[in-house]
PASEBA-1860 file (N, C-alpha, C; in nm, 3 decimals):
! residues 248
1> XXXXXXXX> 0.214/1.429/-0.507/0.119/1.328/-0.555/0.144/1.198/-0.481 ~ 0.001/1.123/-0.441/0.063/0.984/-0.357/0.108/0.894/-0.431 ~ 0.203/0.842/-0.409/0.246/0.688/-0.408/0.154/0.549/-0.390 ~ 0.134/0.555/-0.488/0.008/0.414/-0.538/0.106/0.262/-0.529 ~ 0.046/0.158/-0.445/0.128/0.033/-0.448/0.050/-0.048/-0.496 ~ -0.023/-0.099/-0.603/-0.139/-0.228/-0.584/-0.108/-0.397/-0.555 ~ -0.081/-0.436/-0.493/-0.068/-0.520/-0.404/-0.146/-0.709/-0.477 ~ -0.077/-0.802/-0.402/-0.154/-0.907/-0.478/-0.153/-0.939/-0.621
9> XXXXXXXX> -0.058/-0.915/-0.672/-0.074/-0.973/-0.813/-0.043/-1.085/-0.837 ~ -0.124/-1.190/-0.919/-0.063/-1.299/-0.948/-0.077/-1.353/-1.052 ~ -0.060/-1.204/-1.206/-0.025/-1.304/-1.272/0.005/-1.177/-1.395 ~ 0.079/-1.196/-1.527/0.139/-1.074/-1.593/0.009/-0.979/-1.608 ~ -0.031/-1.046/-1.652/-0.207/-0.918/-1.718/-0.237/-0.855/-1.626 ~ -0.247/-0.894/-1.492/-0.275/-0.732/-1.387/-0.115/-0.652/-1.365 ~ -0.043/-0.735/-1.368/0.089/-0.635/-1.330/0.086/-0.529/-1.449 ~ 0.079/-0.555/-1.571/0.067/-0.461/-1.680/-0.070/-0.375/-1.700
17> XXXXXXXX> -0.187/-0.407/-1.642/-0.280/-0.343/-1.640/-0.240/-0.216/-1.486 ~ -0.169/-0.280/-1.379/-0.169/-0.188/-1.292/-0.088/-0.068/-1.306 ~ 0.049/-0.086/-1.400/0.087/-0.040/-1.446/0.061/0.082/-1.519 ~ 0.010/0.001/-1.658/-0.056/0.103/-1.745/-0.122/0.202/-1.706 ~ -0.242/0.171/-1.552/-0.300/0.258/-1.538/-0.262/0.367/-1.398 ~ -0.108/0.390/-1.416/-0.026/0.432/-1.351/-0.017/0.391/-1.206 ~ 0.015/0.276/-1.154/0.079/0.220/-1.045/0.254/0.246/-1.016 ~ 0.278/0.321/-0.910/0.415/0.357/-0.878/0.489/0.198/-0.846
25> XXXXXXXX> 0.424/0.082/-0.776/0.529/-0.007/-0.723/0.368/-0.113/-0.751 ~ 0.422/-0.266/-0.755/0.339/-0.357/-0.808/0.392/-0.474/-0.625 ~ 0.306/-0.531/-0.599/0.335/-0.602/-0.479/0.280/-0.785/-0.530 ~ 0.404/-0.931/-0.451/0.356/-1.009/-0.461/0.344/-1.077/-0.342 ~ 0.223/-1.137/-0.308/0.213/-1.160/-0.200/0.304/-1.338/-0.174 ~ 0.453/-1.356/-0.084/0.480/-1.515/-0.084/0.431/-1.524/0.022 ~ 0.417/-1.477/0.102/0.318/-1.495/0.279/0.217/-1.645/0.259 ~ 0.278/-1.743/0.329/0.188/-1.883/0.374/0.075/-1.831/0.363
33> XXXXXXXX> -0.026/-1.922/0.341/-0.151/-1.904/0.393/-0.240/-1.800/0.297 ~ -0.199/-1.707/0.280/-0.273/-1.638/0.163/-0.343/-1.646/0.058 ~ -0.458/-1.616/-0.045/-0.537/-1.654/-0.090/-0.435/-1.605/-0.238 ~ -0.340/-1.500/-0.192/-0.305/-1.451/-0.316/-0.134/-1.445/-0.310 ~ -0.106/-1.598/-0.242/0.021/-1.672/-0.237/0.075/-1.641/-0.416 ~ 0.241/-1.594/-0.443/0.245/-1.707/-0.547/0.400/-1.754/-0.521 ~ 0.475/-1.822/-0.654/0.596/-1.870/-0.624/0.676/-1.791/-0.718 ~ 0.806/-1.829/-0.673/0.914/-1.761/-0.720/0.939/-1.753/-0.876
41> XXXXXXXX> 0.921/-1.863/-0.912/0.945/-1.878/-1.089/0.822/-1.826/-1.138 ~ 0.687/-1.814/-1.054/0.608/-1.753/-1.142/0.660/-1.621/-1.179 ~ 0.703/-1.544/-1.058/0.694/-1.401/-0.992/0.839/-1.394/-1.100 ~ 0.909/-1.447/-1.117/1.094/-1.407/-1.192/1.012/-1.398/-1.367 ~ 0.909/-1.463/-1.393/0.866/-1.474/-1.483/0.751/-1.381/-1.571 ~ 0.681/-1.270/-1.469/0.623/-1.150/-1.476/0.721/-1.049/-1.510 ~ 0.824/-1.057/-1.359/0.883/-0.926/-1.367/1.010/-0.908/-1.449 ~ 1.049/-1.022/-1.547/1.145/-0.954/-1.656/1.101/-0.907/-1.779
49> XXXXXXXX> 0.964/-0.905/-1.754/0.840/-0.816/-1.903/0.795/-0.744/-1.789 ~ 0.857/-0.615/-1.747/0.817/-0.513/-1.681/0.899/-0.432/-1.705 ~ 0.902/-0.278/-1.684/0.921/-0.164/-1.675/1.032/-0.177/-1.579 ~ 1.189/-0.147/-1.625/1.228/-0.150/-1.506/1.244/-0.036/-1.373 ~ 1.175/0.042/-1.432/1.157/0.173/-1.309/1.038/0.167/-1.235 ~ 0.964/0.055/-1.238/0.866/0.049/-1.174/0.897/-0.076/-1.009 ~ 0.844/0.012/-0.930/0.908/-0.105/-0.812/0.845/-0.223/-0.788 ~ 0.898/-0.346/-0.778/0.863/-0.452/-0.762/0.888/-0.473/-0.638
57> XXXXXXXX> 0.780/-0.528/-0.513/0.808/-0.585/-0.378/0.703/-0.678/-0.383 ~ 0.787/-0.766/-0.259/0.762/-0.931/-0.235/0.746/-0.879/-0.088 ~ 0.619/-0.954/-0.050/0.579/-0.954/0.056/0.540/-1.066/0.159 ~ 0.622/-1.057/0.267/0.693/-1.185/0.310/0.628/-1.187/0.500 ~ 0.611/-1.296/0.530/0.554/-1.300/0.650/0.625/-1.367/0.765 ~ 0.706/-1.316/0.842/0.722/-1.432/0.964/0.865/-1.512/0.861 ~ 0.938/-1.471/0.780/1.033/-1.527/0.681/1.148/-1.505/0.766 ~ 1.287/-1.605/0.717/1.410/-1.560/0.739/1.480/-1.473/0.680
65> XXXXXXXX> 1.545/-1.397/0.737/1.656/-1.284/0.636/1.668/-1.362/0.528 ~ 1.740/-1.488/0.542/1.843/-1.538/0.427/1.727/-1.568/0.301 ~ 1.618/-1.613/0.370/1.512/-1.678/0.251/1.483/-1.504/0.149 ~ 1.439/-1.445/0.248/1.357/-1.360/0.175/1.444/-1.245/0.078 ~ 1.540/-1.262/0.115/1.739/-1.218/0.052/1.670/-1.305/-0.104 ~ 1.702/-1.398/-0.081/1.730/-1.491/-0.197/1.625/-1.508/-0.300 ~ 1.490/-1.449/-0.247/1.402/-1.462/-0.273/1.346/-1.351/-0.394 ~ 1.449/-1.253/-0.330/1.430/-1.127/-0.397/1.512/-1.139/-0.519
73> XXXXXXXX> 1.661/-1.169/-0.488/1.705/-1.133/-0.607/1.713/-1.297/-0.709 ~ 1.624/-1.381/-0.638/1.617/-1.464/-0.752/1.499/-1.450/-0.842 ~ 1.423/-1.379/-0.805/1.307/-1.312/-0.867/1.348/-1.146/-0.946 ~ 1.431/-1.088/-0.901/1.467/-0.985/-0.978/1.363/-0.850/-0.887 ~ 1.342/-0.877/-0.785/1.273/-0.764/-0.731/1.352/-0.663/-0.713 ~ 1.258/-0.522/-0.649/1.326/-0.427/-0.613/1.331/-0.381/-0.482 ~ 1.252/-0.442/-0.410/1.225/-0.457/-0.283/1.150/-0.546/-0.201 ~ 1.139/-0.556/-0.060/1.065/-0.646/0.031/0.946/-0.576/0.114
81> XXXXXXXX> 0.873/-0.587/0.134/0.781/-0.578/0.292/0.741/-0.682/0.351 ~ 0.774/-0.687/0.516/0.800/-0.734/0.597/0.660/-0.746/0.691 ~ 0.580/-0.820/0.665/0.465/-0.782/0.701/0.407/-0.892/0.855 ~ 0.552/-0.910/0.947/0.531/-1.026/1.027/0.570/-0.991/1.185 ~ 0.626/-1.065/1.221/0.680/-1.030/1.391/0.880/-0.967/1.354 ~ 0.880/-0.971/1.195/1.047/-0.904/1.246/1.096/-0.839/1.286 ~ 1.202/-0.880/1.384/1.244/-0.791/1.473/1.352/-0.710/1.385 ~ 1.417/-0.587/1.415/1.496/-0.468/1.406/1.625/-0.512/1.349
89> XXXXXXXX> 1.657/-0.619/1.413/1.795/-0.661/1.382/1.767/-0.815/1.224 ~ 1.672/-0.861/1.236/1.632/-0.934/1.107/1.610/-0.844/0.982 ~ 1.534/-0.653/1.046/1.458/-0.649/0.886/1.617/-0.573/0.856 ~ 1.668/-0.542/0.960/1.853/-0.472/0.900/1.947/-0.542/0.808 ~ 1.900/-0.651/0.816/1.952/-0.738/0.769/1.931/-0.737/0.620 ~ 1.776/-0.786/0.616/1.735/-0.794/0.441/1.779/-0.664/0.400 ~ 1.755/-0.547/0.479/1.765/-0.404/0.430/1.939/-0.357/0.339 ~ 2.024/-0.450/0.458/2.188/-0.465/0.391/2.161/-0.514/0.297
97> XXXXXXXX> 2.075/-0.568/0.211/2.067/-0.676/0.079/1.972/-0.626/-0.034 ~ 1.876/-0.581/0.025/1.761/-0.545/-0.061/1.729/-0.333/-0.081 ~ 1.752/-0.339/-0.176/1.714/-0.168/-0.220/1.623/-0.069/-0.157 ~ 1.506/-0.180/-0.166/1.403/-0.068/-0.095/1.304/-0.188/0.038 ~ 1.313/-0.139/0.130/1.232/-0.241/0.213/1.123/-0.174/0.278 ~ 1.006/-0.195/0.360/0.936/-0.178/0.421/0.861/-0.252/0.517 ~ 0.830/-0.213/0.655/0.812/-0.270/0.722/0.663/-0.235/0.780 ~ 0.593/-0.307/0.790/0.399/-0.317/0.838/0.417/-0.353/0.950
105> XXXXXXXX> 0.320/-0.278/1.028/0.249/-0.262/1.150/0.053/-0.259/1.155 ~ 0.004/-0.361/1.236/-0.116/-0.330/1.250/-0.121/-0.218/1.319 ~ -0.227/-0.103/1.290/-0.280/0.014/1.375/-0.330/0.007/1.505 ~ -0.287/-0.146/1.543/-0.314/-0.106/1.663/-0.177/-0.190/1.744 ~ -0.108/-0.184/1.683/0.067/-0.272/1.714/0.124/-0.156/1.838 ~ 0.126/-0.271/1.909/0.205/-0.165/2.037/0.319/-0.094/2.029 ~ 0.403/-0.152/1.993/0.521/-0.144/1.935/0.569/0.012/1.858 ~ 0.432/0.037/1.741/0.413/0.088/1.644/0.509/0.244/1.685
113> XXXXXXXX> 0.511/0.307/1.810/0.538/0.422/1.832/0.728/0.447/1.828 ~ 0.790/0.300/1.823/0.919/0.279/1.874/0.985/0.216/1.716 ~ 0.856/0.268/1.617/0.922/0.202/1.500/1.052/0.293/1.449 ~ 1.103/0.388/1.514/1.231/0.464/1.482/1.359/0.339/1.477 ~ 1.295/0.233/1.578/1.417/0.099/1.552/1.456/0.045/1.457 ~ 1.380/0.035/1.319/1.349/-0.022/1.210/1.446/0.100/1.110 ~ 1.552/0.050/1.049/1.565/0.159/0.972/1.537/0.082/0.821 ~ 1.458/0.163/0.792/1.364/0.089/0.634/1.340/0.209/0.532
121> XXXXXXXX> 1.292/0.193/0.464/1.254/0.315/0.366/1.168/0.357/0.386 ~ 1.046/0.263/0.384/0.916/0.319/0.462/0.795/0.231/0.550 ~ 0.741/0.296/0.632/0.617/0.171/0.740/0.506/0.188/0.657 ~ 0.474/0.097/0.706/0.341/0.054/0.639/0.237/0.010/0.742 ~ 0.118/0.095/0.719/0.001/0.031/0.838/-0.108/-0.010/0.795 ~ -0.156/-0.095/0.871/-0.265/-0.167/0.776/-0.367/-0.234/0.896 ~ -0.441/-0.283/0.856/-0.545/-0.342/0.977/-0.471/-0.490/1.035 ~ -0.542/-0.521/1.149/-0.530/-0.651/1.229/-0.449/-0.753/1.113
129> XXXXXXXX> -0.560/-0.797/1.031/-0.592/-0.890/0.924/-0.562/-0.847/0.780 ~ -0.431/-0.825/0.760/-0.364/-0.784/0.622/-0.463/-0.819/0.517 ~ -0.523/-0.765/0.396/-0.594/-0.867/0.306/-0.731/-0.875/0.316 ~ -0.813/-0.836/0.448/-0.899/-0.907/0.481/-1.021/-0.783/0.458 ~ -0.978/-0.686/0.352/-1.084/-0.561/0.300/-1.103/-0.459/0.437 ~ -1.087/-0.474/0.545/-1.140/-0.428/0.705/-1.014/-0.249/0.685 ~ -1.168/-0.150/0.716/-1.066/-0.049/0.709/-1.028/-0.046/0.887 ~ -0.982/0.042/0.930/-0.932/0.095/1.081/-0.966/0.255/1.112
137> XXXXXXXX> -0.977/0.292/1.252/-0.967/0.419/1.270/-0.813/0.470/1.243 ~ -0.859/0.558/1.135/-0.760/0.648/1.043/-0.709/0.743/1.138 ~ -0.739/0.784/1.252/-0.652/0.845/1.420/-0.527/0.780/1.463 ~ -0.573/0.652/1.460/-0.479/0.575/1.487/-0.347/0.617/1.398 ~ -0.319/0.666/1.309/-0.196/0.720/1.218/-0.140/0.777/1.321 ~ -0.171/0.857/1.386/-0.115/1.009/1.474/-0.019/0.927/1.597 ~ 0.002/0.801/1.567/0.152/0.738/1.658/0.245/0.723/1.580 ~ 0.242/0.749/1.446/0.333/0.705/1.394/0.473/0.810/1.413
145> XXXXXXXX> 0.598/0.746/1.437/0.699/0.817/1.478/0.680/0.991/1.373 ~ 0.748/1.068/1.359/0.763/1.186/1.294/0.872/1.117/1.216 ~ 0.934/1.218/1.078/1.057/1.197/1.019/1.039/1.052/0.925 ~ 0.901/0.952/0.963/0.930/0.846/0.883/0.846/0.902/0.766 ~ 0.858/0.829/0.630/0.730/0.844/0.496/0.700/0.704/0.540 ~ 0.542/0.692/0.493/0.477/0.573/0.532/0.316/0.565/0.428 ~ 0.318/0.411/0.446/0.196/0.387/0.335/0.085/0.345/0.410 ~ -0.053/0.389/0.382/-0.171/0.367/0.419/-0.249/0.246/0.371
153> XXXXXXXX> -0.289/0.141/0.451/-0.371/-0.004/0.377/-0.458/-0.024/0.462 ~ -0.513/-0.096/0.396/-0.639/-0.136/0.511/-0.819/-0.120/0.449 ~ -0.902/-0.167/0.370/-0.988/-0.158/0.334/-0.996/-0.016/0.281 ~ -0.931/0.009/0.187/-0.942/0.126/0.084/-0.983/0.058/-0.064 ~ -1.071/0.124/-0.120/-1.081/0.141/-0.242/-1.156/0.228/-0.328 ~ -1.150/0.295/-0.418/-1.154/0.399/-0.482/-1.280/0.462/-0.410 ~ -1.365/0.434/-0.324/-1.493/0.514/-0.300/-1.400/0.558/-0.165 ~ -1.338/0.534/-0.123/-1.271/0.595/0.027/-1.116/0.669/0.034
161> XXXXXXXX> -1.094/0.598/-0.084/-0.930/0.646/-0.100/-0.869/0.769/-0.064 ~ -0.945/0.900/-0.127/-0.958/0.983/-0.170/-0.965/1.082/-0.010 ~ -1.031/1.033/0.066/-1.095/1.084/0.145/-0.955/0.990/0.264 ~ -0.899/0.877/0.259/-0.813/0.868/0.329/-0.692/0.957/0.390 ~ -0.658/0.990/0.254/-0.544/1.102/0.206/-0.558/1.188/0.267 ~ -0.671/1.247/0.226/-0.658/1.357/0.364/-0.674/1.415/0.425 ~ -0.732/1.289/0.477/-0.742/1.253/0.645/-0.632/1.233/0.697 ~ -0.537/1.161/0.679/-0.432/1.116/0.714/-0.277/1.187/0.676
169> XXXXXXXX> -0.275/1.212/0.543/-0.170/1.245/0.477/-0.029/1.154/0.466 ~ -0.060/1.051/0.421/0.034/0.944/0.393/0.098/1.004/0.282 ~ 0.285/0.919/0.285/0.347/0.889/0.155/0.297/0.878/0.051 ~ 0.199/0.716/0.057/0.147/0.646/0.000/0.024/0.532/0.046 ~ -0.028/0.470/-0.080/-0.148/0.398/-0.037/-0.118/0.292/-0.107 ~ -0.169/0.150/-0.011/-0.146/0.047/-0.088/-0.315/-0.048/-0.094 ~ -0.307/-0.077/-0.220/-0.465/-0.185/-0.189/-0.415/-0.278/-0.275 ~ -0.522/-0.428/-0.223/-0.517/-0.530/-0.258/-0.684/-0.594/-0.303
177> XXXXXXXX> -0.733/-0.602/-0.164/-0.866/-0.663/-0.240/-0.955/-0.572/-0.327 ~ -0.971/-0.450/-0.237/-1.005/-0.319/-0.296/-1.026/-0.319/-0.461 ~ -0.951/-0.407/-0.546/-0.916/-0.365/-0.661/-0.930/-0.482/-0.748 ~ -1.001/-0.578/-0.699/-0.989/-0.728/-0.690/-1.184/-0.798/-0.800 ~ -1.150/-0.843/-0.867/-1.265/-0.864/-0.929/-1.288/-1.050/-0.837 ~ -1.199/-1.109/-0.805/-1.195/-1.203/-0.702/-1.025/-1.209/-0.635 ~ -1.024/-1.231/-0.522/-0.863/-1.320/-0.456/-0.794/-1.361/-0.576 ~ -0.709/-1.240/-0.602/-0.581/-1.222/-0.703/-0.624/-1.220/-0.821
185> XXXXXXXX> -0.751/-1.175/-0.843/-0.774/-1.121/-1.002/-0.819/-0.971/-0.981 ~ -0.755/-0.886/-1.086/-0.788/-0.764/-1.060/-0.852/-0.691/-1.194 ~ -0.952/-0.655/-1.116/-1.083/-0.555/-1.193/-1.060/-0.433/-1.255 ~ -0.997/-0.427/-1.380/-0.941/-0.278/-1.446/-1.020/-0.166/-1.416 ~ -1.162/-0.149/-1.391/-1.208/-0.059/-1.415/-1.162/-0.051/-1.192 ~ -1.200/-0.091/-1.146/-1.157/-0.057/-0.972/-1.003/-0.028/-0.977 ~ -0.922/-0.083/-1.072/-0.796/-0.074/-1.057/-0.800/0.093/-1.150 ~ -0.836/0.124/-1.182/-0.834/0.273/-1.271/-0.893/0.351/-1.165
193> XXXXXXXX> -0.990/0.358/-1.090/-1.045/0.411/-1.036/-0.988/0.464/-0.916 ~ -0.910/0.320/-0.864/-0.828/0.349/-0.723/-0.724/0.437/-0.763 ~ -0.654/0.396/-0.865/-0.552/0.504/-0.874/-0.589/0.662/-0.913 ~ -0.681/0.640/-0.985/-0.725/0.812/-1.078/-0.768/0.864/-0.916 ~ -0.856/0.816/-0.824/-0.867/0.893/-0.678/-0.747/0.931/-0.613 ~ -0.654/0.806/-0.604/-0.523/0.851/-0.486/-0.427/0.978/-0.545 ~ -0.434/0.986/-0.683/-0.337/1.053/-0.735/-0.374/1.175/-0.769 ~ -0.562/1.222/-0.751/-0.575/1.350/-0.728/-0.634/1.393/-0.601
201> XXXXXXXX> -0.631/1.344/-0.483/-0.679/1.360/-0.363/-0.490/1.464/-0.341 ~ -0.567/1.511/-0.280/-0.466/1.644/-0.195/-0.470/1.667/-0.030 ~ -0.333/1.584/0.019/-0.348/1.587/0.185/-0.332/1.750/0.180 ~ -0.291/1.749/0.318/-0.262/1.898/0.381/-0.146/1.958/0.360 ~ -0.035/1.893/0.312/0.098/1.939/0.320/0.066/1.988/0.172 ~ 0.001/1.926/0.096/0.020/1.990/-0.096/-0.088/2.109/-0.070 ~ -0.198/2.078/0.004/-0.297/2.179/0.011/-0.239/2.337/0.026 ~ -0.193/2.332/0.158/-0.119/2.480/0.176/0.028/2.516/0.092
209> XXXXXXXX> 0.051/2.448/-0.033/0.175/2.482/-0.102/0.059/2.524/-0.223 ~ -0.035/2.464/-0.225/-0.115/2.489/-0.380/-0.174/2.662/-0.358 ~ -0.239/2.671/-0.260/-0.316/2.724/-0.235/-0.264/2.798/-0.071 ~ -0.178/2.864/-0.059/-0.113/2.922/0.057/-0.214/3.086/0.123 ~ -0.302/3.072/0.056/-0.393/3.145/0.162/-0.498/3.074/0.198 ~ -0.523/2.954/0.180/-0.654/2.862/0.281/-0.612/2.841/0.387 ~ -0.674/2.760/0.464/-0.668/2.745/0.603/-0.678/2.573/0.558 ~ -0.555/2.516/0.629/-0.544/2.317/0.568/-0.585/2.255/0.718
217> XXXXXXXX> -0.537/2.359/0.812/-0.592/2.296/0.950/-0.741/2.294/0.978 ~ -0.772/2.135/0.886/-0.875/2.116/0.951/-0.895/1.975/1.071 ~ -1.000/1.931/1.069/-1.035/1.808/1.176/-1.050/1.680/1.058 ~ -1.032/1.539/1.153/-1.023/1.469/1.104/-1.140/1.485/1.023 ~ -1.278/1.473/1.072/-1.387/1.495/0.977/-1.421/1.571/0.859 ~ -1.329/1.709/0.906/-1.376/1.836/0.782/-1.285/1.745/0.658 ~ -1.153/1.699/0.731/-1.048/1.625/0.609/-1.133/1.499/0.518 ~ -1.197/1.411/0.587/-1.268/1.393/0.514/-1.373/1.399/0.400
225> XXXXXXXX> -1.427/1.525/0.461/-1.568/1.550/0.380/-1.457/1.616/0.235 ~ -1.349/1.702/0.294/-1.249/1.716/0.136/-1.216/1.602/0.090 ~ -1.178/1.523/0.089/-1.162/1.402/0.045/-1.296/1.352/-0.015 ~ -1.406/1.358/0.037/-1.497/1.260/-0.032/-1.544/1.398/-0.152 ~ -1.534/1.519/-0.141/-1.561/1.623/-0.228/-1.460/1.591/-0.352 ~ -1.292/1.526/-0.303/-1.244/1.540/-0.429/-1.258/1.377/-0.525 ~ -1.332/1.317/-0.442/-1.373/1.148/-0.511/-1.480/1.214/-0.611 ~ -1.541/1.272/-0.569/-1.679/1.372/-0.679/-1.664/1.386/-0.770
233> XXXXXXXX> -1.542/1.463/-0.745/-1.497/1.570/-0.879/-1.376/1.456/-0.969 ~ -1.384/1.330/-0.963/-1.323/1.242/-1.009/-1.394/1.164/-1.057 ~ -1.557/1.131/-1.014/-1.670/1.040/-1.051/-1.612/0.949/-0.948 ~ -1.574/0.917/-0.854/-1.594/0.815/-0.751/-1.695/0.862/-0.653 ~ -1.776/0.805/-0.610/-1.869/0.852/-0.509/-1.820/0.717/-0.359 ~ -1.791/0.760/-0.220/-1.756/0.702/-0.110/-1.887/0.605/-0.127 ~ -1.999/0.638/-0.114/-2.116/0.521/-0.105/-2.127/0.402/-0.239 ~ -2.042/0.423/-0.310/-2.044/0.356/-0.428/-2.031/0.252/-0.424
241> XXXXXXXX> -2.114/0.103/-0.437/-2.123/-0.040/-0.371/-1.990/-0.078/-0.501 ~ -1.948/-0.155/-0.411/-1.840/-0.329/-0.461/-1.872/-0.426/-0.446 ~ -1.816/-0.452/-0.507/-1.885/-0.642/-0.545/-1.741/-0.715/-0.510 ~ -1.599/-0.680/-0.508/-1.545/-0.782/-0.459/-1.581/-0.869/-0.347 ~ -1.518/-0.988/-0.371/-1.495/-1.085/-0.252/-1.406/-1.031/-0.176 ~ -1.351/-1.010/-0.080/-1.277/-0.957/0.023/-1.236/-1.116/0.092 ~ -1.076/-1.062/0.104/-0.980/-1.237/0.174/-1.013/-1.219/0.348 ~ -1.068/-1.290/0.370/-1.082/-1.287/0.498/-1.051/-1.447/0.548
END
């Protein structure tokens, strides 16, 4: 089953709504510049009325080891993503400090193929413009080293989710605006929706364990059209209009 992250929270009522409606890990965005910035005493102040088996990550841009160290455990997180230019020997660093880390790559990051340098828990890929609703060609996955688990972002939400999966066959999926009734308010019924899709969409690796006489080798396209067949059979339909604002 995938690994659901919903991303952007800023404030207790969606962390407990994302929750409730089964979210594996809750994300806060401290990254400058962001529409869905928050601060530390807010964020220490959510997550000690939380679940403590649920993962908490802080998501940090272009930061120092030492800040984003301090950042974590003065907030009580459970992990970081690294969503900036850090280099190998910086994210090793937070990684000596912090439980669970992860490190983002745009899909089209040169770099992206040599991420075996990074030893993290898991990569994360996402478009150009973190935030900014914009999905990517879902091909673009097929650099990612072998041997890593890794999370899928990038203009997903419950009408595509489904159909991401598997296409791709990620770890996990993370959304932010996707789920967003505006920039850091989140829409229960999109936030139910995204998850009830990611968590019954079936990549290829569960496909041929469920069902070991089909044929899972298909094309990126046929993977899709399964994917948008199992949004159906969930009541999500891929053409299904949104009304969020998207952070651009």
């Amino acid at each position: 089953m995938t690994w659901v992250k919903i991303c952007g929270i800023t404030n207790e009522e969606d962390a407990l709504l994302a929750i409730a409606m089964g979210a594996d890990a809750i994300g806060f965005i401290f990254a400058q510049g962001s529409k869905r910035q928050v601060q530390p005493p807010q964020v220490a102040d959510i997550v000690k009325r939380l679940p403590p088996e649920v993962l908490t990550i802080g998501v940090f841009r272009n930061d120092l080891p030492d800040r984003i160290i301090r950042v974590v455990e003065r907030c009580g997180l459970t992990g970081a993503q690294l969503h900036g230019l850090e280099t190998p020997a910086q994210t090793a660093e937070v990684a000596a400090r912090v439980p669970f880390v992860i490190k983002a790559f745009a899909y089209d990051d040169q770099s992206m193929p040599q991420a075996s340098r990074y030893r993290v828990n898991s990569l994360l890929i996402d478009a150009p413009t973190p935030g900014s609703g914009e999905t990517f060609d879902w091909q673009a996955t097929q650099q990612i080293p072998s041997g890593f688990r890794w999370i899928l972002a990038g203009g997903l939400h419950a009408g595509n989710v489904s159909e991401a999966i598997v296409a791709t066959n990620p770890w996990g999926v993370d959304v932010a605006s996707g789920v967003e009734d505006s920039p850091g308010r989140k829409d229960a019924r999109l936030v139910r929706e995204f998850i009830r899709a990611a968590k019954h969409a079936v990549p290829p690796s569960e496909w041929a364990q469920r069902w070991p006489d089909s044929d899972a080798m298909w094309t990126p396209e046929e993977g899709r059209e399964v994917g948008r067949e199992v949004g159906r059979e969930v009541g999500v339909e891929s053409s299904a209009p949104f009304d969020f604002d998207l952070d651009g």
